[in-house]
PDB file of the backbone (N, CA, C, O) and the ligand in Angstrom, with CONECT records:
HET     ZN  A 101       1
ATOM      1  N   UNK A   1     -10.609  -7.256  -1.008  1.00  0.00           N
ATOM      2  CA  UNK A   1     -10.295  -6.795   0.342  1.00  0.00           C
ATOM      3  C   UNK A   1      -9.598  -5.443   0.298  1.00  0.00           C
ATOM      4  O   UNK A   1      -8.593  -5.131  -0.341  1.00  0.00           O
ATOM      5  N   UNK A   2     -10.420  -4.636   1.196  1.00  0.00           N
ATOM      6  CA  UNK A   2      -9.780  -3.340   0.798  1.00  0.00           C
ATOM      7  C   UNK A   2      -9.296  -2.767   2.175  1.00  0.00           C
ATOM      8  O   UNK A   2      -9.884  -3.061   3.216  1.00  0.00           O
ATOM      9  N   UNK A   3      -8.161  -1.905   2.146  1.00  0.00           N
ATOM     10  CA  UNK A   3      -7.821  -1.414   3.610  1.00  0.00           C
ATOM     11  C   UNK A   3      -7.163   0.125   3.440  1.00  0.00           C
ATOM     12  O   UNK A   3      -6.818   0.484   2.314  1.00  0.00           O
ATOM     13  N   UNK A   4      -7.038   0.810   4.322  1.00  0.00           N
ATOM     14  CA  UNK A   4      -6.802   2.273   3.970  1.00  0.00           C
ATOM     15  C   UNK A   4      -5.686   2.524   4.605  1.00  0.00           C
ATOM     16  O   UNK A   4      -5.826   2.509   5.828  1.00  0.00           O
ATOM     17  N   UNK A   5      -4.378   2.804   4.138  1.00  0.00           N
ATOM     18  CA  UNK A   5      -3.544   3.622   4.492  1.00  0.00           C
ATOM     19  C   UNK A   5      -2.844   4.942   4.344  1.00  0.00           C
ATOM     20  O   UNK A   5      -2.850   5.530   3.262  1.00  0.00           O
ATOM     21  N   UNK A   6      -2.379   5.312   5.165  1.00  0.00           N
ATOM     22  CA  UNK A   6      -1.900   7.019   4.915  1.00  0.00           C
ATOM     23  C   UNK A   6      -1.119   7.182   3.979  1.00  0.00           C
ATOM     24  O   UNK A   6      -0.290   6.272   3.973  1.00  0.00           O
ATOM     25  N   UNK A   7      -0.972   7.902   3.174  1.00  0.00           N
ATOM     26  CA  UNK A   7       0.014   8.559   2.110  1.00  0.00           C
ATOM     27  C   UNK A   7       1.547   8.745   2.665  1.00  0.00           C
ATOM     28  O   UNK A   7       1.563   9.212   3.804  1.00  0.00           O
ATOM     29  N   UNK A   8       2.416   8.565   2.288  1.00  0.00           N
ATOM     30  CA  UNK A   8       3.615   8.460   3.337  1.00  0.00           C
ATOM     31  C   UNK A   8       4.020  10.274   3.060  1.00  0.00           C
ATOM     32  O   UNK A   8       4.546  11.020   3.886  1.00  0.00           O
ATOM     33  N   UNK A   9       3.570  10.636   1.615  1.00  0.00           N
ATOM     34  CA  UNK A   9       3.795  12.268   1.356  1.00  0.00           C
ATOM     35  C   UNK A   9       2.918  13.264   1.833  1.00  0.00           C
ATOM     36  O   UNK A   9       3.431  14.300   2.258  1.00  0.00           O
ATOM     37  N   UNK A  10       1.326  13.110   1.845  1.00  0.00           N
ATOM     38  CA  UNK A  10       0.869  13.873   2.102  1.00  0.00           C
ATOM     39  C   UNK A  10      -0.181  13.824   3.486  1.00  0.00           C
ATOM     40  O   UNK A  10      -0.676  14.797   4.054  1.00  0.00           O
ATOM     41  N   UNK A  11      -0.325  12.584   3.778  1.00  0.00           N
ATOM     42  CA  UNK A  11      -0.658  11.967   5.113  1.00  0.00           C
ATOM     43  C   UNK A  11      -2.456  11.472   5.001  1.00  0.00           C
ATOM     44  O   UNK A  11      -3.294  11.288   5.883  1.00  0.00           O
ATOM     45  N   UNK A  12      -2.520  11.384   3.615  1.00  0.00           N
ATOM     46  CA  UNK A  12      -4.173  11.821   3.529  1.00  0.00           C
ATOM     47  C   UNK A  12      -4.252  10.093   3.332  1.00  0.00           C
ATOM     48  O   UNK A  12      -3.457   9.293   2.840  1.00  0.00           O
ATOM     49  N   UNK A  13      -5.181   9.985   3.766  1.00  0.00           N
ATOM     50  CA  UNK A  13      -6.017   8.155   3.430  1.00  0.00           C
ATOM     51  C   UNK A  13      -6.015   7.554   2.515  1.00  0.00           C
ATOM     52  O   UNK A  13      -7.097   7.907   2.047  1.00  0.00           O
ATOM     53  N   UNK A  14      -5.636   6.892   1.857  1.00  0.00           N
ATOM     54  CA  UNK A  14      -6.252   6.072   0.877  1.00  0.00           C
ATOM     55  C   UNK A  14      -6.616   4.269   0.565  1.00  0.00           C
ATOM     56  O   UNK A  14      -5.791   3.389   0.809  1.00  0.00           O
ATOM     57  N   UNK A  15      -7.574   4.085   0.169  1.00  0.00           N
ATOM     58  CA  UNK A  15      -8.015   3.073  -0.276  1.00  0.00           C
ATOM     59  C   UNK A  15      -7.657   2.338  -0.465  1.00  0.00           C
ATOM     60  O   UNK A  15      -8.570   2.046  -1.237  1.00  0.00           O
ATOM     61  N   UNK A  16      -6.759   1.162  -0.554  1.00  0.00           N
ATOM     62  CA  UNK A  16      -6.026  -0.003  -1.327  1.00  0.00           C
ATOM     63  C   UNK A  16      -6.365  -1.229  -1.293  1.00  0.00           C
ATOM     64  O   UNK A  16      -6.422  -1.767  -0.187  1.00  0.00           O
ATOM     65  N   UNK A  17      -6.704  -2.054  -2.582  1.00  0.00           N
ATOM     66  CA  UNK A  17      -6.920  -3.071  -2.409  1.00  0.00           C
ATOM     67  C   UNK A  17      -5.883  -3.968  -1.934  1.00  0.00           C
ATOM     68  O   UNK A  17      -4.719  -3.678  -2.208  1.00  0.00           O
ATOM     69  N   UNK A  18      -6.133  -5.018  -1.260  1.00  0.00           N
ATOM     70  CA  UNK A  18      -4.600  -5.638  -0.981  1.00  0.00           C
ATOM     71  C   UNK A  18      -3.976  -6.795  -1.918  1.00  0.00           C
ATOM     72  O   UNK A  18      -2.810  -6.840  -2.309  1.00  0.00           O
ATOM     73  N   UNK A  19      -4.750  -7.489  -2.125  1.00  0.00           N
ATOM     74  CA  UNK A  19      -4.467  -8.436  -3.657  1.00  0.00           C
ATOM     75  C   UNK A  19      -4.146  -8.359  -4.270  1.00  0.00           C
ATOM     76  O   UNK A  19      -3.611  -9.321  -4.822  1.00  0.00           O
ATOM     77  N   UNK A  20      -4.150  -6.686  -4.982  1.00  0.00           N
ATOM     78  CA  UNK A  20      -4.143  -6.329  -6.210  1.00  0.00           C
ATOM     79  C   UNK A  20      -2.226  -5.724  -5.392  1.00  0.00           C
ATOM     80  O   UNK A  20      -1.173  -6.350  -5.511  1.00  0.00           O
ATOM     81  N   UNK A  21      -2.379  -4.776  -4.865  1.00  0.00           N
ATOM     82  CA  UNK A  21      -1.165  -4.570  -4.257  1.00  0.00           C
ATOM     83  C   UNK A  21       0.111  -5.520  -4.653  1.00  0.00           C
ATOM     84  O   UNK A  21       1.028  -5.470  -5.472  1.00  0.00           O
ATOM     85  N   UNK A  22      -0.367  -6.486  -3.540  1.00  0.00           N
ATOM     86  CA  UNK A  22       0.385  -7.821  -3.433  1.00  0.00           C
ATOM     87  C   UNK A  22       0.860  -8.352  -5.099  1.00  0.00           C
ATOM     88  O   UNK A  22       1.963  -8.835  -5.356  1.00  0.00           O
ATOM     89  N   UNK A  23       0.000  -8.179  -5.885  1.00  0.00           N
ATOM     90  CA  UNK A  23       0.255  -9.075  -7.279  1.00  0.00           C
ATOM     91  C   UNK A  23       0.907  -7.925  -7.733  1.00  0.00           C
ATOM     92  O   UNK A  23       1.291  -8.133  -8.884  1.00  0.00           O
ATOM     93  N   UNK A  24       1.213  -6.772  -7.336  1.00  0.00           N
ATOM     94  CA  UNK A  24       2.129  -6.034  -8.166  1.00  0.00           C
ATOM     95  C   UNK A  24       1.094  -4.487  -8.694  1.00  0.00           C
ATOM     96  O   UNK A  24       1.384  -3.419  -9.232  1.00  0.00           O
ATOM     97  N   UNK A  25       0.428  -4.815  -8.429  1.00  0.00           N
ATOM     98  CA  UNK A  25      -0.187  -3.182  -8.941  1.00  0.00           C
ATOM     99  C   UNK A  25      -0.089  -1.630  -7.828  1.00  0.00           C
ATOM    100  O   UNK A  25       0.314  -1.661  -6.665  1.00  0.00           O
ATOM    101  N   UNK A  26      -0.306  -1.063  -8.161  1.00  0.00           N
ATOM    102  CA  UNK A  26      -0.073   0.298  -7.845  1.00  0.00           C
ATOM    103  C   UNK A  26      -0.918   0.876  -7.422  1.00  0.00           C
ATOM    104  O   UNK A  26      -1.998   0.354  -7.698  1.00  0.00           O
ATOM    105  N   UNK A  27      -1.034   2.336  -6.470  1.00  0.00           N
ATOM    106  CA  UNK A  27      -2.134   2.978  -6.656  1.00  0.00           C
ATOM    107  C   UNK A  27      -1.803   4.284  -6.501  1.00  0.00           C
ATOM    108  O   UNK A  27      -0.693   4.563  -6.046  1.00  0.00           O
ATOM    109  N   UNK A  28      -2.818   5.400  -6.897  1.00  0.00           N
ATOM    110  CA  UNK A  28      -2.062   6.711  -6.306  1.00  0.00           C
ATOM    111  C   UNK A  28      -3.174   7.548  -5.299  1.00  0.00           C
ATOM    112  O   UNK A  28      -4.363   7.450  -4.995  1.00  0.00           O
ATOM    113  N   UNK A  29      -2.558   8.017  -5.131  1.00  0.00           N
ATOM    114  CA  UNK A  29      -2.967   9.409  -3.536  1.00  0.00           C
ATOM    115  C   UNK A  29      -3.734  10.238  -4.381  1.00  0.00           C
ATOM    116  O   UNK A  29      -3.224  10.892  -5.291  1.00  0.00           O
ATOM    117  N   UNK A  30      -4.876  10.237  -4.133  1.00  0.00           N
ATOM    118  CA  UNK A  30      -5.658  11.070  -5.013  1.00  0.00           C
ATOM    119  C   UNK A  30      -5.339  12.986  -4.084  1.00  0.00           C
ATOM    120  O   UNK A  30      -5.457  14.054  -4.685  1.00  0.00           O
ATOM    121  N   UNK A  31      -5.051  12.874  -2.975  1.00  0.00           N
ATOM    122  CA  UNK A  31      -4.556  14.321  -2.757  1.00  0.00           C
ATOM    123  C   UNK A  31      -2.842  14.550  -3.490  1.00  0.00           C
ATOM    124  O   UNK A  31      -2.630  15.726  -3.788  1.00  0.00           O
ATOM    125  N   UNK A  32      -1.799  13.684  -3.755  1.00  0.00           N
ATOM    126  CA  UNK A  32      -1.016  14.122  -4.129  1.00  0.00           C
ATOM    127  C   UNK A  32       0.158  13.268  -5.480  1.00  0.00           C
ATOM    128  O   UNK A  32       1.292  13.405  -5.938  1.00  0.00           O
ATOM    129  N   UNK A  33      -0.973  12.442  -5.630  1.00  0.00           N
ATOM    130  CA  UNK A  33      -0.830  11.835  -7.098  1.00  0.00           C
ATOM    131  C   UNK A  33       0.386  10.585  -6.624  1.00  0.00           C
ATOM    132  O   UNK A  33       0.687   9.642  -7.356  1.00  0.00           O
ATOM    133  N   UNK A  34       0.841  10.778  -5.557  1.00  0.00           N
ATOM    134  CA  UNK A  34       1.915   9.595  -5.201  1.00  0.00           C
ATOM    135  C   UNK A  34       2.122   8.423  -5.585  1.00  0.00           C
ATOM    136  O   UNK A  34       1.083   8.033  -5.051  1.00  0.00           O
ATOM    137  N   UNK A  35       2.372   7.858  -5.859  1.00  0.00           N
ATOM    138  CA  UNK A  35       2.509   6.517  -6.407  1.00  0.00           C
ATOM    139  C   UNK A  35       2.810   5.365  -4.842  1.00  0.00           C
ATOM    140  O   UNK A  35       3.976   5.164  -4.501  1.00  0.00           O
ATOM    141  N   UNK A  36       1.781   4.796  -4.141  1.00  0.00           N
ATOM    142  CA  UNK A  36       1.627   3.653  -3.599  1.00  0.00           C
ATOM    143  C   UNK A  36       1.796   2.363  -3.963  1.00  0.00           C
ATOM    144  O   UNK A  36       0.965   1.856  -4.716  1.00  0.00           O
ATOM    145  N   UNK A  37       2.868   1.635  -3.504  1.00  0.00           N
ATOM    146  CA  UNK A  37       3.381  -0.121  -4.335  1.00  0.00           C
ATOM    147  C   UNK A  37       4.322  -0.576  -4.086  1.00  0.00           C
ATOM    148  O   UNK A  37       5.429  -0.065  -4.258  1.00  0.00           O
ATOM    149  N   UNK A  38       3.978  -2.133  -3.411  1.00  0.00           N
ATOM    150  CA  UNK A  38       5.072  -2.748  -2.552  1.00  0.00           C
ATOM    151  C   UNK A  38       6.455  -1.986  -2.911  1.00  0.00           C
ATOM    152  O   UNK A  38       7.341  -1.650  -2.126  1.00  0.00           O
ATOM    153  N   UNK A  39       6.382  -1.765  -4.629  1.00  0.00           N
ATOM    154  CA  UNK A  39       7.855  -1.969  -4.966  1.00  0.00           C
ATOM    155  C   UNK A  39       8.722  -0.401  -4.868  1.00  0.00           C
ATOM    156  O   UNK A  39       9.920  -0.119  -4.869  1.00  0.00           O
ATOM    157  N   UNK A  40       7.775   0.213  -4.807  1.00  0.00           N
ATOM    158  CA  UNK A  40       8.164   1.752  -4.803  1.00  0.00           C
ATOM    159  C   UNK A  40       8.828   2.259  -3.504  1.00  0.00           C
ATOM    160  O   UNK A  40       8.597   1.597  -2.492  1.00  0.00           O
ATOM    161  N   UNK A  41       9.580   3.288  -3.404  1.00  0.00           N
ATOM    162  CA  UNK A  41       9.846   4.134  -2.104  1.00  0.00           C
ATOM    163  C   UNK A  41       8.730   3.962  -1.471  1.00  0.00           C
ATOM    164  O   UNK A  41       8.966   4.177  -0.282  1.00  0.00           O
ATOM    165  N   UNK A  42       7.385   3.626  -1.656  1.00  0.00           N
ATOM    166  CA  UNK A  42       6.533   3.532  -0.027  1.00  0.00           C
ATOM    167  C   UNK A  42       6.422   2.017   0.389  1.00  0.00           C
ATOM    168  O   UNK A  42       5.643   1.619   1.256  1.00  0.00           O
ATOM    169  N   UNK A  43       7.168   1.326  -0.225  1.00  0.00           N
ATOM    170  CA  UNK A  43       6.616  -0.315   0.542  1.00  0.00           C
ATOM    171  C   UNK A  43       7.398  -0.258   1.807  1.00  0.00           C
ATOM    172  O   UNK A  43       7.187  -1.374   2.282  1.00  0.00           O
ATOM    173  N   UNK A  44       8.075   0.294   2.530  1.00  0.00           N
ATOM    174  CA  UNK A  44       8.543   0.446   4.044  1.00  0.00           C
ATOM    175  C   UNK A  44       6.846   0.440   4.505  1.00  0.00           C
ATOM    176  O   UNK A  44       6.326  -0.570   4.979  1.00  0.00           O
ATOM    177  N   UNK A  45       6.149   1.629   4.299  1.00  0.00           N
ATOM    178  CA  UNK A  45       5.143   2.544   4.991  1.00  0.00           C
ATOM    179  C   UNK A  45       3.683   1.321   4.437  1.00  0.00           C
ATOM    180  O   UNK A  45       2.723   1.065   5.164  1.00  0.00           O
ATOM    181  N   UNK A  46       3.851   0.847   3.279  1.00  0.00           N
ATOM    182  CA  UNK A  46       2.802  -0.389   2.843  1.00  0.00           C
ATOM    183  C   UNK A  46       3.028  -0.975   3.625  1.00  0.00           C
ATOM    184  O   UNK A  46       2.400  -0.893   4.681  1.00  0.00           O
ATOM    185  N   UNK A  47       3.932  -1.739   3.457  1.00  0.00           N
ATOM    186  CA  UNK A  47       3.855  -3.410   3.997  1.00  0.00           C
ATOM    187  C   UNK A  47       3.816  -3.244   5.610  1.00  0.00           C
ATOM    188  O   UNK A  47       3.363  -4.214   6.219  1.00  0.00           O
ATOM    189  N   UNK A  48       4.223  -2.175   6.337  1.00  0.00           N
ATOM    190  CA  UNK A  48       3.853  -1.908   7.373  1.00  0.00           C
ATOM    191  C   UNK A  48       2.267  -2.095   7.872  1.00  0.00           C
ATOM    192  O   UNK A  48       1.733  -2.941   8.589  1.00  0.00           O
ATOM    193  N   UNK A  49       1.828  -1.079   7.259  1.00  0.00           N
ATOM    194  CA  UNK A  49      -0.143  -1.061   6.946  1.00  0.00           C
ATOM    195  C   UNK A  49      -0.282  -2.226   6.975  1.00  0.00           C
ATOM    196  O   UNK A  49      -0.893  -2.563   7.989  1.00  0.00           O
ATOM    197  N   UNK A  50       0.141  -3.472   6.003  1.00  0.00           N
ATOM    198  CA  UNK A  50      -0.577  -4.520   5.327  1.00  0.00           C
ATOM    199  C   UNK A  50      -0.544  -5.449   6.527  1.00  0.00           C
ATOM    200  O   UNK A  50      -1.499  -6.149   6.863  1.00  0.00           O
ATOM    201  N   UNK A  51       0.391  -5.412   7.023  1.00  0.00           N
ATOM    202  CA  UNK A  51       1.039  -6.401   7.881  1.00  0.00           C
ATOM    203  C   UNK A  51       0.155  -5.591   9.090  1.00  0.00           C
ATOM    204  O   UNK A  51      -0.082  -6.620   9.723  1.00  0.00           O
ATOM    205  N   UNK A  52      -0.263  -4.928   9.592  1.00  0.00           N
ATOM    206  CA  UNK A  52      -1.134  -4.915  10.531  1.00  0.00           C
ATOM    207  C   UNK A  52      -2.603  -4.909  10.471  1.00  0.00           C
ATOM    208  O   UNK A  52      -3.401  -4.602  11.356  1.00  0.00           O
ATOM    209  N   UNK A  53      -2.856  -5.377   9.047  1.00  0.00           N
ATOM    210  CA  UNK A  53      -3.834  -5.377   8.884  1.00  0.00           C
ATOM    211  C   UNK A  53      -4.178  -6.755   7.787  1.00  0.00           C
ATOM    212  O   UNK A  53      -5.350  -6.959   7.472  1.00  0.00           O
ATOM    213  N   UNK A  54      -3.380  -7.402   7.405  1.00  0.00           N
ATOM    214  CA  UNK A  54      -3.647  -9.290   7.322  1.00  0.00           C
ATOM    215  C   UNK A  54      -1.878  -9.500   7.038  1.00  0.00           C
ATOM    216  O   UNK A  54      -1.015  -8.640   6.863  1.00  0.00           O
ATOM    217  N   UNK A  55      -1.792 -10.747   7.071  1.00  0.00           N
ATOM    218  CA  UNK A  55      -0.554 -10.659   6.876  1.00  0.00           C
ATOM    219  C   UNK A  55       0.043 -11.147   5.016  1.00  0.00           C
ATOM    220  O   UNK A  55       1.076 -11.587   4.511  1.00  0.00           O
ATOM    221  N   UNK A  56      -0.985 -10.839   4.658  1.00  0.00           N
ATOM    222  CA  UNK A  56      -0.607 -11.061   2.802  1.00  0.00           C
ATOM    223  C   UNK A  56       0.748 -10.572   2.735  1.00  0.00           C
ATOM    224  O   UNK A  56       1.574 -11.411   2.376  1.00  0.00           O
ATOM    225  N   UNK A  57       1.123  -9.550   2.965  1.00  0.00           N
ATOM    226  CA  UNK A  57       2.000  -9.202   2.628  1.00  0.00           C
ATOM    227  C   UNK A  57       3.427  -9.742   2.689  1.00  0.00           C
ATOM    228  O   UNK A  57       4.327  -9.295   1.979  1.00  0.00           O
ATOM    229  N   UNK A  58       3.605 -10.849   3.684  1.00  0.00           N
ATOM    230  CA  UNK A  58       4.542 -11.569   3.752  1.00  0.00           C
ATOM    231  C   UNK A  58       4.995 -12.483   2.442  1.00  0.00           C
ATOM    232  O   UNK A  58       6.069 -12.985   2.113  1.00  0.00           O
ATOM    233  N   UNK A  59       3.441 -12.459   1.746  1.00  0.00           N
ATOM    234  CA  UNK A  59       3.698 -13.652   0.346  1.00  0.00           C
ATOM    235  C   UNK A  59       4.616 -12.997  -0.134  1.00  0.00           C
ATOM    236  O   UNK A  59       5.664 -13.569  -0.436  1.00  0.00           O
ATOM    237  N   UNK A  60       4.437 -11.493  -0.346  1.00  0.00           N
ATOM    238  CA  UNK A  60       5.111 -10.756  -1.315  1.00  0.00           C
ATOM    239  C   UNK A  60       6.657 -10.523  -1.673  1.00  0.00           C
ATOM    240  O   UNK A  60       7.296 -10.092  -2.633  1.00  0.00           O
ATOM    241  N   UNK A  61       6.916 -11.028  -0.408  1.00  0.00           N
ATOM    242  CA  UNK A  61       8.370 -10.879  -0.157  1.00  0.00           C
ATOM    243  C   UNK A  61       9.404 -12.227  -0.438  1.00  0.00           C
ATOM    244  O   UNK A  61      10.631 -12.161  -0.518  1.00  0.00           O
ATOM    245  N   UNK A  62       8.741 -13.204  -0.538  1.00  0.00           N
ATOM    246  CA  UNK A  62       9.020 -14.170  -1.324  1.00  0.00           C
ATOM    247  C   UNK A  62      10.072 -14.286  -2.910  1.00  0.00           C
ATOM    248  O   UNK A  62      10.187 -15.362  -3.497  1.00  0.00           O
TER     249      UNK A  62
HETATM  250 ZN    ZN A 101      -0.493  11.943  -0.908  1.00  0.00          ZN2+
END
């Protein structure tokens, strides 16, 4: 399951699987190499995305 959210640095789209997310993996901003992941400075701006778009993300917080 894949869903696209904005880069919280550079505002550009990206791809994310959400499963993979959720279990802990990462991804980056192919315009600005960012590092995307619940656990990082962007899970405010993730789990936001995720959560309007299934609510997996609640497991995560567990
Ligand atoms: Zn970016």
């Amino acid at each position: 399951m894949f869903t696209q959210i904005n880069c919280p640095n550079c505002q550009q789209p990206i791809a994310i699987n959400v499963k993979r997310l959720v279990a802990g993996d990462s991804f980056s901003c192919k315009g600005c190499s960012a590092k995307i992941s619940l656990a990082g400075e962007s899970s405010n701006v993730v789990t936001k995305a995720v959560n309007s778009f299934e609510k997996v993300a609640a497991q995560a917080k567990h």
